[in-house]
Backbone of each chain as ProteinMPNN parsed JSONL, in Angstrom:
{"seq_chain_A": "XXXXXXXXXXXXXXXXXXXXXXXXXXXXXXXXXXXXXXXXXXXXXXXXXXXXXXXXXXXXXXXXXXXXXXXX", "coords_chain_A": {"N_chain_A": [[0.848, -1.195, 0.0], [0.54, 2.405, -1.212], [0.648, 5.122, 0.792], [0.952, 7.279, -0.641], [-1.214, 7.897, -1.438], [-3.489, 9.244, -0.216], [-4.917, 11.785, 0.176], [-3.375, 14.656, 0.927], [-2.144, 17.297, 2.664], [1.281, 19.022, 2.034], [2.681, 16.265, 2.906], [1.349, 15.187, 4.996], [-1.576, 13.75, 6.19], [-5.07, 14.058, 6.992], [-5.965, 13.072, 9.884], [-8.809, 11.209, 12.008], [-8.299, 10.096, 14.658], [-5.868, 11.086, 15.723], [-4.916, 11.971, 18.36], [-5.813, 11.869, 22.41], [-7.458, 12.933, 24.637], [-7.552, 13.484, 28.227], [-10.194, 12.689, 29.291], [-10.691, 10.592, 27.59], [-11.573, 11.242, 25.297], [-10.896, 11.736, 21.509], [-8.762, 13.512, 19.422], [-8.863, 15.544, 17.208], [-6.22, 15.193, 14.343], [-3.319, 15.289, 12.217], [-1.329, 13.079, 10.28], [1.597, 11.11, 9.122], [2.68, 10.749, 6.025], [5.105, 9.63, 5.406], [5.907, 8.159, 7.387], [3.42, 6.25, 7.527], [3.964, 5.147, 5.07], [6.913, 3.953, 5.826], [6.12, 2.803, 7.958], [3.877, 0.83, 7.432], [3.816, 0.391, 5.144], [4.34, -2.123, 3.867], [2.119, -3.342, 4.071], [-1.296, -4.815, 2.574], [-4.041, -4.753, 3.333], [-6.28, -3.122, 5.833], [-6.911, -4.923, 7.62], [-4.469, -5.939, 7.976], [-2.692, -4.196, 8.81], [-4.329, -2.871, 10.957], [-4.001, -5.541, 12.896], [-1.17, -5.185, 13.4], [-0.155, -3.28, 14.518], [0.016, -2.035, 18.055], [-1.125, 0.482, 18.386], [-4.147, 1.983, 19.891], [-5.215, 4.397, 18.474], [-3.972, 4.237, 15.687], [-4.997, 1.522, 15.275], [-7.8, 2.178, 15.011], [-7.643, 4.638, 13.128], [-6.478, 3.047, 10.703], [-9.013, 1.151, 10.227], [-11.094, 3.452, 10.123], [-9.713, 4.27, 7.527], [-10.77, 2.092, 6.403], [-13.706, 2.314, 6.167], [-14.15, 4.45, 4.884], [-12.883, 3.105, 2.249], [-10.703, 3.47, 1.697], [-9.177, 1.902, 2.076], [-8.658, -1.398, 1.19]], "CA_chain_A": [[0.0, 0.0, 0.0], [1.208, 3.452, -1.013], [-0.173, 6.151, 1.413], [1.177, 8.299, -0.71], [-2.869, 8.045, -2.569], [-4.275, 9.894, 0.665], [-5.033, 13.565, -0.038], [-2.814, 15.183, 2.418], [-0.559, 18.734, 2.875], [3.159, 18.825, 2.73], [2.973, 15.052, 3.405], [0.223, 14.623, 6.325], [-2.854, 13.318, 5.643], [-6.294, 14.098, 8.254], [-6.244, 11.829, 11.247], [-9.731, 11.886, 13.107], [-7.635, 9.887, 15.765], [-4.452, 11.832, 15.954], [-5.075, 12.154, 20.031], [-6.756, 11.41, 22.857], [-7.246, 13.983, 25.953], [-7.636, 12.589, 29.567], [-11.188, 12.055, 29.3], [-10.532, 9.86, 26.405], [-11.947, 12.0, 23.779], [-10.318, 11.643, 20.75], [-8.584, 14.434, 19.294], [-8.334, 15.148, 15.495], [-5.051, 15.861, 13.969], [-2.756, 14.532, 11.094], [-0.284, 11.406, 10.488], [2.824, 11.227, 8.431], [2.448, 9.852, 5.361], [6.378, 8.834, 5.205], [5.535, 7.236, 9.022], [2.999, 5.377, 7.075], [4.973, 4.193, 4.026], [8.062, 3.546, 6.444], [6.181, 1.255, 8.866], [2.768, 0.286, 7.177], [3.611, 0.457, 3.94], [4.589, -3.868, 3.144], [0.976, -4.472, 4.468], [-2.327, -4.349, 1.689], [-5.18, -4.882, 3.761], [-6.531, -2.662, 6.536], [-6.66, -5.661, 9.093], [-3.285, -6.457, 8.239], [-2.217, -3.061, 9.397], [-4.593, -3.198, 12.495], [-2.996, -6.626, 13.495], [0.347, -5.168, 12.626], [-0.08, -2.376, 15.593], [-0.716, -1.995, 19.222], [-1.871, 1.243, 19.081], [-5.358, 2.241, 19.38], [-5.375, 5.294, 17.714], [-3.562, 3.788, 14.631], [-6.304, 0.629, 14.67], [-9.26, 3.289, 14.894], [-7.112, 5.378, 11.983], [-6.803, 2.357, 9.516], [-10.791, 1.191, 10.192], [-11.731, 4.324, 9.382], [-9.466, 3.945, 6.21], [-11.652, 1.23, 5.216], [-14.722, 2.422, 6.376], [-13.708, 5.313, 3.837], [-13.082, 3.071, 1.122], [-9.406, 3.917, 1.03], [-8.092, 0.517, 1.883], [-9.138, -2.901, 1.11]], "C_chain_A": [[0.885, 1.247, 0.0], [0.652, 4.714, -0.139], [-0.057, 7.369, 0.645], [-0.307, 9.085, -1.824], [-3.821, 9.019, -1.434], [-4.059, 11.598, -0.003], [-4.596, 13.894, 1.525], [-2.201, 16.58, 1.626], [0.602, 18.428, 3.171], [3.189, 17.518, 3.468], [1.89, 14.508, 5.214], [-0.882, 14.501, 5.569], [-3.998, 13.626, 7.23], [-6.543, 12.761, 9.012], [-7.274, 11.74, 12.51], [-9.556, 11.503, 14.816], [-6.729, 10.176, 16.201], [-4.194, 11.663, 17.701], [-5.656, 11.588, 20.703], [-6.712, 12.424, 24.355], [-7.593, 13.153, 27.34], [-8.827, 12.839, 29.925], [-11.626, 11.163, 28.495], [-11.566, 9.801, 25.492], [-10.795, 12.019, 22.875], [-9.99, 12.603, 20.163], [-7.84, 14.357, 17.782], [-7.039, 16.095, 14.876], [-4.507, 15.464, 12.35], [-1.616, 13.666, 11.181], [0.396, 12.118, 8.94], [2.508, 10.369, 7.437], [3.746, 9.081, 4.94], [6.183, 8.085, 6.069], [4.776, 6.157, 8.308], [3.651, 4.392, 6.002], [6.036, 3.203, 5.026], [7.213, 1.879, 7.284], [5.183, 0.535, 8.709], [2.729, -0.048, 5.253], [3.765, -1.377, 2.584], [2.64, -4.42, 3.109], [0.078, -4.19, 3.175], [-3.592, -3.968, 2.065], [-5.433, -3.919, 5.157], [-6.327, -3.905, 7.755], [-5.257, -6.289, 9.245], [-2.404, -5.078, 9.053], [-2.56, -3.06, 10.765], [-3.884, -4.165, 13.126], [-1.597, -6.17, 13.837], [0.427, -3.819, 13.916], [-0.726, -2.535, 16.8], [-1.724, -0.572, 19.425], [-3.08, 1.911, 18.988], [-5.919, 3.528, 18.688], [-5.224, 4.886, 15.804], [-4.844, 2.74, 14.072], [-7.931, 1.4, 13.964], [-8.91, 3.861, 12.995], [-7.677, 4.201, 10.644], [-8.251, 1.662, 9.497], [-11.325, 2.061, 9.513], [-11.479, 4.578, 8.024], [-10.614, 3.082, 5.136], [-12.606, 1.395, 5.054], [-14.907, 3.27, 4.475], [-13.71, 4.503, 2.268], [-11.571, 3.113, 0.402], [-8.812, 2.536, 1.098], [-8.822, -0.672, 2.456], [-9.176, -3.513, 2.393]], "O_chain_A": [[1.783, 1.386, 0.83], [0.004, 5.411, -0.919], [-0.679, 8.385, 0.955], [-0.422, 10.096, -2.518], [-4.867, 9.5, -1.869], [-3.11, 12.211, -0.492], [-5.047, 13.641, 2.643], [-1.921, 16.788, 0.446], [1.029, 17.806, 4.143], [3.669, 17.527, 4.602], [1.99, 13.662, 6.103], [-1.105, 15.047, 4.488], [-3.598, 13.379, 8.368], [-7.166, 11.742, 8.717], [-6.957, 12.025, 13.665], [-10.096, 12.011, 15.799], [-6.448, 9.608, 17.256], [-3.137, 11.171, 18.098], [-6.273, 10.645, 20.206], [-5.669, 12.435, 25.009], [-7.939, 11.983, 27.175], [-8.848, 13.315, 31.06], [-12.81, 10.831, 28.523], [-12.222, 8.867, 25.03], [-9.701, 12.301, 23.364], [-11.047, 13.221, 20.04], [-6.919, 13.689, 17.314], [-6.92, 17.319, 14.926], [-5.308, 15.375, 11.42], [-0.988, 13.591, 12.237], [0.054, 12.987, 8.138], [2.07, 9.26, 7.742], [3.653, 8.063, 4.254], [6.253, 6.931, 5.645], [5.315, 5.052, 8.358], [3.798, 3.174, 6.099], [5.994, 1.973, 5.006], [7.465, 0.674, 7.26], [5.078, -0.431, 9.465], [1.894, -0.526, 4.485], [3.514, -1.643, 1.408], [2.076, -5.331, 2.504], [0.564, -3.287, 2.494], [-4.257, -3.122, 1.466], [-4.38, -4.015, 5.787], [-5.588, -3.698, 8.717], [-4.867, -6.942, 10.212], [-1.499, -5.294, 9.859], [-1.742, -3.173, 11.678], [-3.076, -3.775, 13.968], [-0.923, -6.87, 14.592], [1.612, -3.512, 14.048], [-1.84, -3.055, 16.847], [-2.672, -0.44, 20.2], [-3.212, 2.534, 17.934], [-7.112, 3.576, 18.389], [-6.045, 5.145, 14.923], [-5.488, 2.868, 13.031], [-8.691, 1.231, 13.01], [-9.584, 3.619, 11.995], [-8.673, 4.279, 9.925], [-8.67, 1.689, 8.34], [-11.958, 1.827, 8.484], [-12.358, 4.967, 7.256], [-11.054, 3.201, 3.993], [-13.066, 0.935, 4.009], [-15.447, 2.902, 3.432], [-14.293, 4.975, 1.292], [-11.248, 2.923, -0.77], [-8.037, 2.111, 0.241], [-9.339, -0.914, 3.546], [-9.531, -4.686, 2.507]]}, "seq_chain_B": "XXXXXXXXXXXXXXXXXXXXXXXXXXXXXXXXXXXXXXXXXXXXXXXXXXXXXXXXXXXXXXXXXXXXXXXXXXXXXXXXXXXXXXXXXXXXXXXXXXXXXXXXXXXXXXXXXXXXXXXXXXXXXXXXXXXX", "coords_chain_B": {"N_chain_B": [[23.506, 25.756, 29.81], [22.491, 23.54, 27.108], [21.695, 23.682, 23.842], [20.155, 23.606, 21.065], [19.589, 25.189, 18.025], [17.598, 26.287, 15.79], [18.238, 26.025, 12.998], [19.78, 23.813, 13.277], [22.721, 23.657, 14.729], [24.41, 23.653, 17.534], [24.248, 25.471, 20.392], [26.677, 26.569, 23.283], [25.236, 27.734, 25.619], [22.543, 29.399, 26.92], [21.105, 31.852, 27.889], [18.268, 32.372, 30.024], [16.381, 34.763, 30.416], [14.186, 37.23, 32.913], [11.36, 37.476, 34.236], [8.98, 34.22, 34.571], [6.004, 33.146, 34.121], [3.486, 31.027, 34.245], [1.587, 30.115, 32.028], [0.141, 27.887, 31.645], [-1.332, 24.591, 31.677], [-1.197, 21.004, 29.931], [-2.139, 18.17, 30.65], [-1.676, 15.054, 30.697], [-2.304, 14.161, 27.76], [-2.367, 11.822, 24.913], [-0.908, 10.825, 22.064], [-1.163, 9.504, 18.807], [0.847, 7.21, 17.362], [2.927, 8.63, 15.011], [1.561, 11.062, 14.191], [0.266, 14.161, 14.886], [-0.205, 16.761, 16.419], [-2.648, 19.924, 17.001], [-1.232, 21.956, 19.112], [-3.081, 24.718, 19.663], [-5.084, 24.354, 18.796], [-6.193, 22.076, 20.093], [-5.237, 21.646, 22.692], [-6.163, 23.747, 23.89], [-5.055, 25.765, 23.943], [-4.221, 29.284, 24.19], [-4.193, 31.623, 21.092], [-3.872, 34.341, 21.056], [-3.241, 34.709, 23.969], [-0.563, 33.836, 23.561], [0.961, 35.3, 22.381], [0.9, 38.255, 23.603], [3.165, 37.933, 24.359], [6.791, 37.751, 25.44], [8.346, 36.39, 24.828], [8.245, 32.697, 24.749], [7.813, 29.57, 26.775], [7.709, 26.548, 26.182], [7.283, 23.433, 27.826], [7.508, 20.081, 27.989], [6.803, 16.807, 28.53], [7.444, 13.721, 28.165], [5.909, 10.672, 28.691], [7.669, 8.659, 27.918], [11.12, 6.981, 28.191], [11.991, 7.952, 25.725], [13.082, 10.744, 24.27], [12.689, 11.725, 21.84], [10.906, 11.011, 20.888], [8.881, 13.359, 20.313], [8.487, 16.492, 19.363], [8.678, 19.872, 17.802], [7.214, 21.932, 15.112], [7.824, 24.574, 13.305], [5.518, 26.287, 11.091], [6.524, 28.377, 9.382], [7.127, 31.037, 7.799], [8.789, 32.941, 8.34], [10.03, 32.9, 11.002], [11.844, 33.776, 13.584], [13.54, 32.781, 15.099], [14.431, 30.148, 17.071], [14.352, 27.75, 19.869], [15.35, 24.693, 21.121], [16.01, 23.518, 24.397], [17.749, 21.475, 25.951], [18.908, 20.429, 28.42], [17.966, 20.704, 32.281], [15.864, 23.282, 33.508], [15.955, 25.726, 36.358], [13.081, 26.21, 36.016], [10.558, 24.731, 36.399], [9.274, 22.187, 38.974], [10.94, 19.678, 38.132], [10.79, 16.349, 37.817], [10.823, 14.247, 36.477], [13.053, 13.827, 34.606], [13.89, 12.776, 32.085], [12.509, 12.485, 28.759], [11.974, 15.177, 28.77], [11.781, 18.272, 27.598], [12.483, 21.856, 26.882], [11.231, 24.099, 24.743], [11.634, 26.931, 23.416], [10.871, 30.528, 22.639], [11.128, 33.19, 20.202], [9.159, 34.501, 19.009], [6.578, 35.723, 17.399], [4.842, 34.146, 15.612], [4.116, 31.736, 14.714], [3.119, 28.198, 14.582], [2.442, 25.378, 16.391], [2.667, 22.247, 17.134], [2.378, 19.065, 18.483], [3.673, 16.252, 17.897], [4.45, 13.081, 17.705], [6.873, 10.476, 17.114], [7.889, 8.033, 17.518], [6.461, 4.677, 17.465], [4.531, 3.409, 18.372], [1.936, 4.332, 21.517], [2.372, 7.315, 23.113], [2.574, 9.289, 26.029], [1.595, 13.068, 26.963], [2.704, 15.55, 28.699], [2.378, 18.712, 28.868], [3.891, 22.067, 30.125], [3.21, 25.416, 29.99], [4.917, 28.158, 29.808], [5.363, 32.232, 29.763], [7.044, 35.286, 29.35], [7.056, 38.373, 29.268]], "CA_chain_B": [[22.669, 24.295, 29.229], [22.68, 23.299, 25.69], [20.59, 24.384, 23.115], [19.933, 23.183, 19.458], [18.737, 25.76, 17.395], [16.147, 25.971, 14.186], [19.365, 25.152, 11.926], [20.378, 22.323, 14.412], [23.822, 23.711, 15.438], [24.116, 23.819, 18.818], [25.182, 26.405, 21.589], [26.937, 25.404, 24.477], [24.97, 27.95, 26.81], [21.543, 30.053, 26.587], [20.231, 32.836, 28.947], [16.698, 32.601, 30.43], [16.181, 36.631, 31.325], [13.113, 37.83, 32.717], [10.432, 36.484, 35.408], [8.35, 33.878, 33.868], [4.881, 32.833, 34.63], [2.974, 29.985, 33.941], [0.425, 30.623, 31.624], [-1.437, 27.011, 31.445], [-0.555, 23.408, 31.82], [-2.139, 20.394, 29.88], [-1.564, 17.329, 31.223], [-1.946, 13.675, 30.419], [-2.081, 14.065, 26.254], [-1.753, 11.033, 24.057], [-0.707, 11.797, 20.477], [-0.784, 8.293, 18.401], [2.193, 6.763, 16.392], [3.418, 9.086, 13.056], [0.421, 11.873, 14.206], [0.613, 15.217, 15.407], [-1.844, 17.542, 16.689], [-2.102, 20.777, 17.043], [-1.185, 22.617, 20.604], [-3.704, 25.655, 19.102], [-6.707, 23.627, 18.462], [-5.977, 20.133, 20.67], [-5.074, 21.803, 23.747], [-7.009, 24.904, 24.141], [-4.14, 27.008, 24.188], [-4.884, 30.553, 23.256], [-2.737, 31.779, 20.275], [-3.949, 35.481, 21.407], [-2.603, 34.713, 24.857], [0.736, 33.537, 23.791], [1.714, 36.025, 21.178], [0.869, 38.548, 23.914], [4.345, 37.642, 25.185], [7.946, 37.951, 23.98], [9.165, 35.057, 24.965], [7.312, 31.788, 25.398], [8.765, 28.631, 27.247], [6.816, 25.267, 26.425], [7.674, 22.134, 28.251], [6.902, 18.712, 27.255], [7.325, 15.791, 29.32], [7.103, 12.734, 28.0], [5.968, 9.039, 29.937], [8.934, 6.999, 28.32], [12.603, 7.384, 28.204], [11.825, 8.435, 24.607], [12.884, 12.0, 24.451], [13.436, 12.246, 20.407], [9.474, 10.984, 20.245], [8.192, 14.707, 20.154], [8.751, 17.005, 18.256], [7.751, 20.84, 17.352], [7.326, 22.576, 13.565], [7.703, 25.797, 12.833], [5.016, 25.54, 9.737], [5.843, 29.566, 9.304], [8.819, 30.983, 6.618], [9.073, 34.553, 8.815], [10.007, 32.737, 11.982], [13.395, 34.404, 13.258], [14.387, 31.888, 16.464], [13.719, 29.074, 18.247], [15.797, 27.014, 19.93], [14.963, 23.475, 22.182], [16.774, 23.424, 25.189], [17.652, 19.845, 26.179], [18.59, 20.577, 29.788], [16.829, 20.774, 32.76], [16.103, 24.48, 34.386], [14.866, 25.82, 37.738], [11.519, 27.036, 36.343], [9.613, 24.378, 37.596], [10.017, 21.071, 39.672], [10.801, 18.521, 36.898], [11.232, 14.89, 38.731], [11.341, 13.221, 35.529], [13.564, 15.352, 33.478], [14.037, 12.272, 30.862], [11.782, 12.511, 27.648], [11.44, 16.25, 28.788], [11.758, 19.263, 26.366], [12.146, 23.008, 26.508], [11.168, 24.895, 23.533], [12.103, 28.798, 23.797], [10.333, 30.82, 20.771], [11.263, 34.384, 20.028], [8.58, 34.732, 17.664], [4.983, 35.512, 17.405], [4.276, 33.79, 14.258], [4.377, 30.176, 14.906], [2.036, 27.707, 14.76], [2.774, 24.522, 17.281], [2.453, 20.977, 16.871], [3.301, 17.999, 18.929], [4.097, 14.925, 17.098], [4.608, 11.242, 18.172], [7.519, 10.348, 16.314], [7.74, 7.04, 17.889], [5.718, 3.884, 16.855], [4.128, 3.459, 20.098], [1.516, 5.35, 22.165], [2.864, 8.012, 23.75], [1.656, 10.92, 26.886], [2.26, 14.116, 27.344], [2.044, 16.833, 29.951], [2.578, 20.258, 28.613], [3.496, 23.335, 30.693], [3.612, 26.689, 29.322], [5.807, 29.444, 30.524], [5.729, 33.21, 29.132], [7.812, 36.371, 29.693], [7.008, 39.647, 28.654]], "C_chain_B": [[22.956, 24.188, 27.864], [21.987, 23.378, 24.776], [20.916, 24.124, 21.58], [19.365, 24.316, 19.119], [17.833, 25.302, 16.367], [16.839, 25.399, 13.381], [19.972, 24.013, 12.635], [21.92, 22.938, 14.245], [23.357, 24.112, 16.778], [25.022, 24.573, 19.587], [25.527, 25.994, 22.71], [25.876, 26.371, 25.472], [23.633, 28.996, 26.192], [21.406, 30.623, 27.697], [18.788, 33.352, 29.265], [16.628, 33.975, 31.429], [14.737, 36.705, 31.74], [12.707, 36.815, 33.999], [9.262, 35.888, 34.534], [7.559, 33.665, 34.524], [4.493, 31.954, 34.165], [1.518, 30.219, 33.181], [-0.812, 29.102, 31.384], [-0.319, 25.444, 31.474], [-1.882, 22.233, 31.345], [-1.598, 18.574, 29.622], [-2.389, 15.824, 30.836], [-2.585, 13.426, 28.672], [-1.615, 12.888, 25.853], [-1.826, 10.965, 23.415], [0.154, 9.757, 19.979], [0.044, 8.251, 17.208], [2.077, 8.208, 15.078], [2.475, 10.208, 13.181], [1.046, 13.367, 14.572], [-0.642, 16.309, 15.503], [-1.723, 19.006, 17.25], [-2.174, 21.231, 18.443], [-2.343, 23.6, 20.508], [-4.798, 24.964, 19.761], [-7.107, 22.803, 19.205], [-5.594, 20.634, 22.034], [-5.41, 22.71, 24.31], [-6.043, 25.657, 24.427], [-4.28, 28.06, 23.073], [-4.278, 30.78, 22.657], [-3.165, 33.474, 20.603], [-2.863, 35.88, 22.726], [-1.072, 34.671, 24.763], [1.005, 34.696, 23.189], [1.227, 37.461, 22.396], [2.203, 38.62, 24.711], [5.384, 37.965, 24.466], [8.197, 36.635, 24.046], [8.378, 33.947, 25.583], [8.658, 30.318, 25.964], [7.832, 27.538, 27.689], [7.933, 24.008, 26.928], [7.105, 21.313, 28.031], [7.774, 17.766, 27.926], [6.541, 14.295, 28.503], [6.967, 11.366, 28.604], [6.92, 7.732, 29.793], [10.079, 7.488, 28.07], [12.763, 7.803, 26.802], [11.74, 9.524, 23.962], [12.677, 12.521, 22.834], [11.854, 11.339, 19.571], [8.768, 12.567, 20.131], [8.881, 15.803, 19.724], [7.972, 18.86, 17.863], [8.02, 21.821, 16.142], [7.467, 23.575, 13.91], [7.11, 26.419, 12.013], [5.348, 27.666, 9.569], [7.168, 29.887, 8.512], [9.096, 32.024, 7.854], [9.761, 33.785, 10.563], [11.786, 32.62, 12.164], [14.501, 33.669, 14.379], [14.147, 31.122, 17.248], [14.708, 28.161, 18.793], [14.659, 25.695, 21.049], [16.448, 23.627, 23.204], [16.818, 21.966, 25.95], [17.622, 19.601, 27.704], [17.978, 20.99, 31.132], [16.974, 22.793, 33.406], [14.945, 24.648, 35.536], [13.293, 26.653, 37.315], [10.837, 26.143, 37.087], [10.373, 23.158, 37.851], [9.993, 19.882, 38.183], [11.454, 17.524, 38.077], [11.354, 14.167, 37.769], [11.759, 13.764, 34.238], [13.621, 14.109, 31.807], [12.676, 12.553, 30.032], [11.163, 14.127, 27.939], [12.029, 17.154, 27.931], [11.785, 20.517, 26.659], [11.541, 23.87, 25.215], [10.935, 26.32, 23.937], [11.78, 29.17, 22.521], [10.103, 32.33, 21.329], [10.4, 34.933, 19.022], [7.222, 34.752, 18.018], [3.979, 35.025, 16.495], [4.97, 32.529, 14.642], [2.868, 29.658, 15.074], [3.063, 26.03, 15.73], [1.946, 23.184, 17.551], [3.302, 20.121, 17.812], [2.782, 16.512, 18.523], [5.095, 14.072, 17.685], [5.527, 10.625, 16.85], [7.735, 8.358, 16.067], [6.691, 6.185, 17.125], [4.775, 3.395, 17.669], [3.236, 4.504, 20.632], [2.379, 6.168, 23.292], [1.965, 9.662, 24.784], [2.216, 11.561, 27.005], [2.237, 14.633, 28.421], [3.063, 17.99, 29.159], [2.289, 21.65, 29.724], [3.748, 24.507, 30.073], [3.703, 27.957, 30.113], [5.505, 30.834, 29.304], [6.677, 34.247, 29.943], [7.463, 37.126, 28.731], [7.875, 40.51, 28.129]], "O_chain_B": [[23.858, 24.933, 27.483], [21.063, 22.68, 25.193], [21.967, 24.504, 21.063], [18.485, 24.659, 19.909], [17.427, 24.157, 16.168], [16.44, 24.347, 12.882], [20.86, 23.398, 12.045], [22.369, 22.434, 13.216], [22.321, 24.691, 17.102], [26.248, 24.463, 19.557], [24.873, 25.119, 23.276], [25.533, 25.639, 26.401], [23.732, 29.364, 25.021], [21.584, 29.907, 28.682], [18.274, 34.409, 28.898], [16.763, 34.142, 32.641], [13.955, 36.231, 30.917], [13.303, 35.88, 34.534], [8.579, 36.646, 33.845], [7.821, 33.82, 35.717], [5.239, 31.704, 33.218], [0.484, 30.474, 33.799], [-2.011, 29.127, 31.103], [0.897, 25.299, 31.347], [-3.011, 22.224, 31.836], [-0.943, 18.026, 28.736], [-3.612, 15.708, 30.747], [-3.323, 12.461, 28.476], [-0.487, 12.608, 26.258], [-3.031, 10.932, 23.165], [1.128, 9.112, 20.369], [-0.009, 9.035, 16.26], [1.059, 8.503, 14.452], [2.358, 10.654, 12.039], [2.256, 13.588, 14.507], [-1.645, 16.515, 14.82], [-0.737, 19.282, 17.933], [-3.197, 20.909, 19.048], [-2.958, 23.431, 21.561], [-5.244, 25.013, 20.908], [-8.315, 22.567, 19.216], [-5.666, 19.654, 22.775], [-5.022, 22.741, 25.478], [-6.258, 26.376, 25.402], [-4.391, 27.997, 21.848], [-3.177, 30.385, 23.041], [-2.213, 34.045, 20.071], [-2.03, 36.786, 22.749], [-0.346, 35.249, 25.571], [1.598, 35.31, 24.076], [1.123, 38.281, 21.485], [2.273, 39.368, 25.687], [5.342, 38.353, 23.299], [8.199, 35.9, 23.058], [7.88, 34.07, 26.702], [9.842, 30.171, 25.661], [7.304, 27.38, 28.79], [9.061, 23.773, 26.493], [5.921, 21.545, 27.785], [9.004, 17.772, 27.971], [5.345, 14.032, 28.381], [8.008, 10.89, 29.056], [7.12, 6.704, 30.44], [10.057, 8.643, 27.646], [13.942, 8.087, 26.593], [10.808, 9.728, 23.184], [12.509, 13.727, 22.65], [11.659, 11.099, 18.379], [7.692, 12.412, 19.554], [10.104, 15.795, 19.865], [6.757, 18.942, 17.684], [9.043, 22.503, 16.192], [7.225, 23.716, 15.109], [7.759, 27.422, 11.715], [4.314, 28.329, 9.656], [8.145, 29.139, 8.555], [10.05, 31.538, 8.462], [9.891, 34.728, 11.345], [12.641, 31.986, 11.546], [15.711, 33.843, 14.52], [13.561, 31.46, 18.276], [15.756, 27.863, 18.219], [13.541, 25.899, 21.524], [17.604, 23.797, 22.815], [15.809, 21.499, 26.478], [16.784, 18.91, 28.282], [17.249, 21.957, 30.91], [18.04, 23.365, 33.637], [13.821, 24.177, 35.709], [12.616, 27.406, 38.016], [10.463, 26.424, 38.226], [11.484, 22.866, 37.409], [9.042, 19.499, 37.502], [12.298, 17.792, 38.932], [12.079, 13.198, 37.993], [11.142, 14.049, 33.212], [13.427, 14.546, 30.672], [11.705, 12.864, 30.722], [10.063, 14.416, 27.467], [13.033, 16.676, 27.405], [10.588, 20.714, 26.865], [12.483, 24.653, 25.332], [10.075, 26.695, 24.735], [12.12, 28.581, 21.495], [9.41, 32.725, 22.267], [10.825, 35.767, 18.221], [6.719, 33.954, 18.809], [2.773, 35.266, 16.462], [6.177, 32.38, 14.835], [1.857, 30.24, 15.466], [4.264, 25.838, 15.54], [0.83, 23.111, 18.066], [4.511, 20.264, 17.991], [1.755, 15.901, 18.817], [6.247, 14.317, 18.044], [5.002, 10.349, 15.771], [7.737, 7.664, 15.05], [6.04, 6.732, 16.235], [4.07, 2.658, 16.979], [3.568, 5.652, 20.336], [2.963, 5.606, 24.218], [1.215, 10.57, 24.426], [3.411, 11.33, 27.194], [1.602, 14.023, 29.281], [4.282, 17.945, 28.995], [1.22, 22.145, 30.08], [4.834, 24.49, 29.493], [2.884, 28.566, 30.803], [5.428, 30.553, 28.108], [7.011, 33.997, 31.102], [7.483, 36.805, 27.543], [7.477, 41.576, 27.659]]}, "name": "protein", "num_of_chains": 2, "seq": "XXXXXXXXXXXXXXXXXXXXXXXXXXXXXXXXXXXXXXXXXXXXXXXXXXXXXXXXXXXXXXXXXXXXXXXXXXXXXXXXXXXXXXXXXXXXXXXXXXXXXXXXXXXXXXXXXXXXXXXXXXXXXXXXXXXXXXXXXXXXXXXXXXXXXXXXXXXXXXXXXXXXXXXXXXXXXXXXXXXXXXXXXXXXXXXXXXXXXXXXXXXX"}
């Protein structure tokens, strides 16, 4: 998968999970789309990515990828 | 102390002038893998309030020995000085000076981001210092 298909700025793309504040509200920011290539970029499938991370921002992130439509 | 600037050379010593105050502190932030969010928007920090200052002095503490997970842009061309200060100073009580951060910004044109460089969830606590 190339992230580099996300519509982003100067290499970020919109992350509605970017955060999370200490009432664990989620806080929307943006992700790296080199971060993605670099450490998500062997996988194809959205649940191979989820599997492929602990963290729950990232799982939420690529879900919503698929929800989206962006990745298989 | 030691001080990286915007061009990454580094000074061996910096001078914190002035009496600072604490203008806000936001504590327990977690900013996921490769993300970044904005301090502005994501932490209710006023950008009226700061730029009311000359000199601002954000701290950033991070929860793992992972000091080179955070990170702050400059997204602005006009911006004439900033420097990170790596070591610790007597503004406030730091007890866990590792994964902690100064950032010193001579500028009122900045915008301020903290980004999770790491692969890993990561927390913050942000305090913010000004001087007039």
């Amino acid at each position: 998968m190339n992230f580099s298909i996300l519509e982003n700025v100067d290499g970020w793309a919109f992350n509605p999970y970017a955060g999370k504040d200490e009432n664990g509200n989620w806080i929307e920011g943006t992700i790296s789309i080199d971060f993605l290539n670099e450490h998500f970029g062997q996988y194809e499938t959205a649940q191979e990515m989820i599997d492929a991370t602990e963290s729950e921002g990232l799982k939420l992130f690529f879900a919503w990828l698929r929800d989206q439509g962006k990745l298989p | 102390m030691k001080v990286q600037q915007s061009d990454g050379t580094v000074k061996d010593e910096v001078v914190l002038t002035g009496s600072f105050i604490e203008l806000g502190r936001q504590l327990n932030k977690t900013v996921t893998p490769g993300s970044r969010i904005s301090l502005f928007s994501s932490f209710s920090i006023l950008r009226k309030e700061i730029t009311d200052y000359k000199e601002i002095i954000i701290n950033i503490r991070a929860n793992a020995s992972h000091s080179w997970a955070i990170d702050i842009d400059w997204n602005v061309p006009q911006f004439t000085f900033a420097a990170v200060i790596y070591s610790d100073t007597n503004l406030i009580d730091v007890t866990n000076i590792w994964g902690s951060t100064y950032i010193k910004l001579k500028t009122q044109r900045f915008n301020l981001f903290l980004k999770n460089k790491d692969t890993v969830d990561h927390t913050y606590d942000l305090y913010i210092f000004a001087t007039r």
